[in-house]
N, C-alpha and C positions, 0 to 999 in steps of 0.2 A: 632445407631449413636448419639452422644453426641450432643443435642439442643444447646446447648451453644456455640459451635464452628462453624463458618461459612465458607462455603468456598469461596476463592477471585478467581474466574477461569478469571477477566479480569480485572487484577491487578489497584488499585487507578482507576478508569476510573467511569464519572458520570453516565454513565447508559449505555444497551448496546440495540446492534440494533437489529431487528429481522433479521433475514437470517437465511438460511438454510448453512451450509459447503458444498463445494462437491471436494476440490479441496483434491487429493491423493497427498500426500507427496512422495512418493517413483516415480510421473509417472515423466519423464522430462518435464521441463521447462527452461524457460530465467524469470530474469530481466531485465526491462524496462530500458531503458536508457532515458534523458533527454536532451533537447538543447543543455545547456551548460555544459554536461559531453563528456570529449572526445574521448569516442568513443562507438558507439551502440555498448552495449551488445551481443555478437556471440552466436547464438542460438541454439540451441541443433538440431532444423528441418534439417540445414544443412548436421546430418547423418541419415535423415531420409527416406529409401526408398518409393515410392509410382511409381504405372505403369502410368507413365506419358503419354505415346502415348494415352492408353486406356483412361484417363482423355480428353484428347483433342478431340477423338474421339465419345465420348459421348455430350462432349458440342457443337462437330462440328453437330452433327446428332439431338438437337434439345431433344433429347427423354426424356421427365420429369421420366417418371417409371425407363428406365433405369438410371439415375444418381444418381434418391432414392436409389436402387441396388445399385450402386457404393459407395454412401455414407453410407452404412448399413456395406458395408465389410469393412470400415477402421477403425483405432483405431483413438482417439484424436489427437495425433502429427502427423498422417497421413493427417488426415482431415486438419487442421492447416499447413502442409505443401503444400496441394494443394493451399490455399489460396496465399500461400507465392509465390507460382509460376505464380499463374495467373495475368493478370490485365484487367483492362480496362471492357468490358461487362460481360467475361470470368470470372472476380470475384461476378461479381454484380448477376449471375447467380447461380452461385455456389452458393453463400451463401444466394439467396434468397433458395435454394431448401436446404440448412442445416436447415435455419429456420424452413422451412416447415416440414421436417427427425424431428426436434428437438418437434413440436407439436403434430404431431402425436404420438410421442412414450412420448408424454407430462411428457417432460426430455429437460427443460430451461436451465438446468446447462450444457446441451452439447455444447450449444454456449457460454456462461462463459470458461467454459474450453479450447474451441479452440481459442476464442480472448487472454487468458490470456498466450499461449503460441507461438502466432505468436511474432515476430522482429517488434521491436517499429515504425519504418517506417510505414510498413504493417500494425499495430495498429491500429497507428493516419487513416489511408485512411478507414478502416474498422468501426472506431466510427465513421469517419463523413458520411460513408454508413447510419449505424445506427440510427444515430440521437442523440441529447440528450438524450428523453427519455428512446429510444428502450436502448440505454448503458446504463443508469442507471439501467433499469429494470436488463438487464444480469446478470450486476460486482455484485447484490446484492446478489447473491449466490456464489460470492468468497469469502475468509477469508482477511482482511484487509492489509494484505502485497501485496496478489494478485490489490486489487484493487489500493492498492497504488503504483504498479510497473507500470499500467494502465495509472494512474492519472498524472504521473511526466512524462511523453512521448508527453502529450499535451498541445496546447497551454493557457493562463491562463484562458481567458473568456470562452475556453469550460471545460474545468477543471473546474470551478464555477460554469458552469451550470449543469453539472452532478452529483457534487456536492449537489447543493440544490436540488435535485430529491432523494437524499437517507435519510434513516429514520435518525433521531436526532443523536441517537445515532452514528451511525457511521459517520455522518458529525464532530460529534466533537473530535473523535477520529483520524480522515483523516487530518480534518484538525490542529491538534497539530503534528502527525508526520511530514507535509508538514514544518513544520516549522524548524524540522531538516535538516543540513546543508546536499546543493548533499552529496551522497557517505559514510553517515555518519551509525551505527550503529542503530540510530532513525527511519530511511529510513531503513533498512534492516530487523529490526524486526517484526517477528509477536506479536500483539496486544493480540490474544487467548493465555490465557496461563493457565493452572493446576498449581492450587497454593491450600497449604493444612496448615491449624495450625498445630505449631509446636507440641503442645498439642494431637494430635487425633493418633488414632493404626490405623496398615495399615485393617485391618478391616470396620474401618471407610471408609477409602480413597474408597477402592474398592467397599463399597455398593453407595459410593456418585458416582464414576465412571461406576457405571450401571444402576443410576438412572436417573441423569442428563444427559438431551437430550440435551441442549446448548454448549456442551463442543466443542473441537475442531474433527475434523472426525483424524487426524492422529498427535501422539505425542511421545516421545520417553522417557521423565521425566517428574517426578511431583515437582514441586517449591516446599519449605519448608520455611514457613515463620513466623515470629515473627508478634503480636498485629500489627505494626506499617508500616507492609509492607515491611519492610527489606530481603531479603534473607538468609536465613542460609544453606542450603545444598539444594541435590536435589538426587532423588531418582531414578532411573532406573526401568522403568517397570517390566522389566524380576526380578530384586529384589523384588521389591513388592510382583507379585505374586508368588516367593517364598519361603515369609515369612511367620508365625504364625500371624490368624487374632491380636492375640493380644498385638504383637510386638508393641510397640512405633515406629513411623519414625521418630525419632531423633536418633534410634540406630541402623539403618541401612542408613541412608542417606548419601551421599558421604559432606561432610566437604573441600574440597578439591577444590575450585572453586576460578574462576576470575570473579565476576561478571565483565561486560562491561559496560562502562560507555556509557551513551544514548549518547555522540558525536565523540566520537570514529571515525577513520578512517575506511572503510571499509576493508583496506587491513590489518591493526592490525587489526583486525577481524579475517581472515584468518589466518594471522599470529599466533594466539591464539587459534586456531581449529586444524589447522596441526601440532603445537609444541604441545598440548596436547591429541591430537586423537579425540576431541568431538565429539557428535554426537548433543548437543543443549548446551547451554548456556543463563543464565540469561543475561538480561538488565537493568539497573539503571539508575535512573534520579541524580539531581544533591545533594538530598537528600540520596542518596543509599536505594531509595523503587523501588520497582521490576515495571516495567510499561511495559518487554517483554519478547520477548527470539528470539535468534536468533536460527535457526535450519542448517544442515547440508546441505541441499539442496539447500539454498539461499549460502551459503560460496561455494559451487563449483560454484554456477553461478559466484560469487564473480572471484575467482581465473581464470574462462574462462576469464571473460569480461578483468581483468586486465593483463595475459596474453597478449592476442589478443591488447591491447590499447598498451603495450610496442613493442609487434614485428612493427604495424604502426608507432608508435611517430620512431624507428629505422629508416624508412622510408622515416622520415619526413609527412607521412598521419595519422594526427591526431583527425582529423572529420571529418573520412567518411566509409561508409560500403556498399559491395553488391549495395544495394538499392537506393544509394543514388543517386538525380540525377545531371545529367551532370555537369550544372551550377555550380552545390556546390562542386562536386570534382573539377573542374576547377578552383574555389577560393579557395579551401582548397590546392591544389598542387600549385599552380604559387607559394605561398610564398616562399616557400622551395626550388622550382626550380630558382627563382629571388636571391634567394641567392647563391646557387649553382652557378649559371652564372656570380656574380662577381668575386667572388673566382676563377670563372674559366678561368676570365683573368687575375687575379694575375699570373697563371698559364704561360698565354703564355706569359706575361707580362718578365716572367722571363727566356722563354725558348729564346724570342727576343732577352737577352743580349748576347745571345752566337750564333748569326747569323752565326758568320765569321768561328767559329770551327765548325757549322752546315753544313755549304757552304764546307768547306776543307774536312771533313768525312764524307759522305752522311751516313753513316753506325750509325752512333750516332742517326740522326732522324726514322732512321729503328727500331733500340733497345727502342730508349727511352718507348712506350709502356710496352714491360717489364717491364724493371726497376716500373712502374707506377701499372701495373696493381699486380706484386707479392702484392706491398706494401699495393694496395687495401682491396686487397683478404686479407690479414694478418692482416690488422684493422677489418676488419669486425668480424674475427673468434674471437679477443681477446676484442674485444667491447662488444661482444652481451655474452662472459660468463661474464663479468665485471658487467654489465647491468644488468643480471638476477641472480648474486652474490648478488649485492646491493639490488636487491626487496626481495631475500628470507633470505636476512638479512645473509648471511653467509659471504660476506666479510665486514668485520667491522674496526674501528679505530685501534683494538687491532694488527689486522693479516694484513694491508694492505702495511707493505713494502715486508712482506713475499709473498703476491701477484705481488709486484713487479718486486721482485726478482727472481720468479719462470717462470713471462711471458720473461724477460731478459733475463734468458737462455733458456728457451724453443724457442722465436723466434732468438734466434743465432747460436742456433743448426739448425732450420729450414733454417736459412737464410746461413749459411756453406753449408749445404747438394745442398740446390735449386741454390745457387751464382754459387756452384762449377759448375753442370751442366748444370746453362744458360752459365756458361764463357768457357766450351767445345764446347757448339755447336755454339758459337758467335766465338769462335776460328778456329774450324772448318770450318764455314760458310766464312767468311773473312779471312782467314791464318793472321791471323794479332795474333798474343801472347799479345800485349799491352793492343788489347782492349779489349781479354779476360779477363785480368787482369782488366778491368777498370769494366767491368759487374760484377765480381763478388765482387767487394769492393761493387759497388750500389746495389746490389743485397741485401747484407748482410746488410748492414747500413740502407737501405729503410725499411725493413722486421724487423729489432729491432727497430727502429723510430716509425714504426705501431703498433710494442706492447707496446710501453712507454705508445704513445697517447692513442690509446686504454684501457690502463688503468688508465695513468695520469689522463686523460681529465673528464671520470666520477666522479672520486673522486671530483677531483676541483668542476664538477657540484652541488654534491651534499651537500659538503661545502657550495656554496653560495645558497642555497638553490633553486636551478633549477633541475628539473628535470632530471633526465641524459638521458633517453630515447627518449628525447625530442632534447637536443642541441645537443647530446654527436659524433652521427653521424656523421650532413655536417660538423662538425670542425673537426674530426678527418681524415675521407677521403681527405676532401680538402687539411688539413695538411698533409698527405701522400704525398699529389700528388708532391702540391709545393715541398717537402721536395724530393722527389726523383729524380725528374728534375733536382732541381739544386744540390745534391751531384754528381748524373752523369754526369752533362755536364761540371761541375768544372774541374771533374779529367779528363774529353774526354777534355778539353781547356789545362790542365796542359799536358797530353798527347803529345797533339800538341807541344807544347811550346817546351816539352823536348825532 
């Protein structure tokens, strides 16, 4: 190996910390979510089997030996799921006897790895089990994404203090990522990175890759970089070793890259892993020298949590999970329900004006649901493909009247087919022909009104730069409703009249 050539395995960074790695790339995990991000992270434990009776049963019965037992037969996200399910003594217990599982087979990293993949809720109550200390000591055999997924889940003053409990090095590394914005690529990056001179044969790389004990336990490229720290290509393992030691890696390294810029949105992130297939990707500070790399495992967490955060904001629940408690879903829903409840007297506000044609056809107040609920159901279906068009970037400025124009006859085909048969059986039902006639005008009007809005209303959001997952919902629904009520009780009044 060529003395003159150094390798940077943890890019521009002033020194690095001691720790051991132990965290497998390939096992599942979650990202940590934060306060003010909206919405915990959805966690992989949720499909994670464990014999729950047999769990309760053990802690109901007291028996230390058996729950060692118990905890010997599971795997990490097993163990981490029990926690997830337990509370109150039932956890306090448990995870004094993981501790205990964890000394005896004196293997600390087993409780790094189950704090590191419980739900940030679950987390926060689990470190303050811990203590400062005891979490410092743990997260020090995570890799610094791990512990910084940890880190941004708690509040600041204990975040500081577990902070000044880990070695220099990785205090100053934690706390410059902390400085990237939520959400941002800074925050998503791992710090460990394989980074190789442009200069060296894969020969080089590989005896430095068998020699070096500090490197990362799991990686899938090696950075290729210039004097200055810049990035130029990056190499794929399975290439490497099956090159000629004495190949150059500048003649086999992939050239072909986006490095990410260190502030980057997290979802352009993903965005940039699924349009190119990655498996890892460099990261760039504002100089364009390498300071990370994002890897493939943190991007699916990515793509869950965001997900998960859109079908809520749908909802109008937009901080809150599972775990959360009472009180905070109750403030986090009243808003949305408070608004919901104005609107919902515009509603009757309007359905009041037509008392007197209510009172003459009791049969108008029977249907009006109908009319109401198709038009529901019919925002909802063309909202949430609009909604998930715009985040996976597939309906754009270029194609969006062609989306418009495709929900306009798609819901007037729908609203023909359905008008015709609510206006059969509302014919049938009341031999009345008229107000056949009159359902299936509302029918069909309500159900194209719901795809307009449905896909008007996003666009507009995200024009003015709002969210659409967020507003796009209770205006589009509420708009249904008003909007159905009164075309049908217009023509049920015009009915009368004529």
């Amino acid at each position: 190996m060529p003395k003159t050539s150094k390798v940077s395995k943890r890019v521009a960074q002033p020194s690095k910390p001691s720790k051991t790695h132990v965290r497998a790339k390939s096992r599942p995990r979650r990202r940590g979510g934060v306060p003010s991000r909206p919405l915990e992270a959805r966690s992989t434990l949720a499909r994670v089997d464990v014999p729950v009776q047999t769990l309760h049963a053990v802690l109901n019965e007291g028996d230390t030996k058996a729950l060692t037992s118990f905890i010997d037969g599971l795997e990490s996200t097993q163990r981490a799921r029990c926690v997830d399910l337990l509370d109150g003594d039932k956890r306090q217990v448990f995870l004094a006897a993981l501790q205990t599982y964890a000394q005896d087979k004196k293997a600390p990293s087993l409780i790094a790895e189950v704090l590191s993949l419980l739900t940030p809720s679950v987390q926060a109550h689990v470190v303050e089990s811990l203590g400062v200390a005891g979490t410092a000591r743990i997260v020090g055999h995570l890799e610094t994404d791990d512990i910084l997924a940890i880190l941004e889940g708690l509040e600041a003053d204990v975040r500081q203090a577990i902070l000044a409990k880990l070695p220099k090095g990785a205090q100053e590394w934690l706390k410059e990522s902390l400085k990237y914005p939520q959400q941002s690529a800074g925050r998503l990056m791992q710090r460990e990175v394989v980074a190789v001179p442009i200069t060296w044969r894969v020969g080089d790389v590989i005896e430095h890759l068998r020699e070096d004990r500090d490197l990362p336990d799991d990686f899938f490229d090696v950075q290729v970089v210039d004097p200055r720290q810049h990035p130029l290509g990056m190499v794929p393992l399975g290439r490497l070793l099956r090159a000629k030691p004495q190949t150059q890696v500048q003649d086999i390294m992939e050239t072909h890259m986006t490095p990410i810029p260190v502030h980057a949105d997290q979802e352009e992130v993903a965005f940039l892993f699924r349009d190119k297939d990655l498996t890892s990707n460099p990261v760039v500070d504002e100089d364009g020298r390498l300071v990370g790399v994002v890897t493939i495992d943190d991007v699916v967490d990515v793509i869950d949590a965001e997900a998960g955060e859109d079908l809520m904001r749908l909802a109008g629940v937009t901080q809150e999970s599972f775990h959360s408690t009472w009180a905070a879903s109750v403030r986090n829903r009243f808003i949305w329900l408070a608004f919901n409840l104005v609107f919902t007297f515009v509603s009757a506000y309007v359905i009041s004006r037509f008392t007197d044609a209510i009172d003459k056809v009791i049969a108008l107040a029977v249907l009006m649901p109908v009319v109401a609920s198709m038009g529901g159901i019919a925002a909802v279906q063309t909202l949430t493909v609009t909604v998930r068009a715009l985040a996976m970037k597939e309906l754009v400025y270029g194609n969006r009247w062609r989306s418009i124009v495709k929900e306009f006859i798609l819901n007037s085909s729908n609203g023909l087919l359905l008008g015709a048969l609510a206006g059969l059986v509302a014919w049938w039902w009341y031999q009345d022909v008229g107000l056949g006639v009159i359902i299936v005008a509302a029918v069909v009007a309500n159900i194209v009104m719901a795809g307009l809005l449905g896909t008007l209303v996003p666009l507009l959001m995200e024009k003015l730069g709002i969210d659409p997952a967020v507003a796009s919902g209770p205006v589009v629904t509420v708009g249904t409703d008003i909007f159905g009520f009164l075309i049908f009780l217009t023509l049920g009044a015009v009915y009368l009249v004529g």
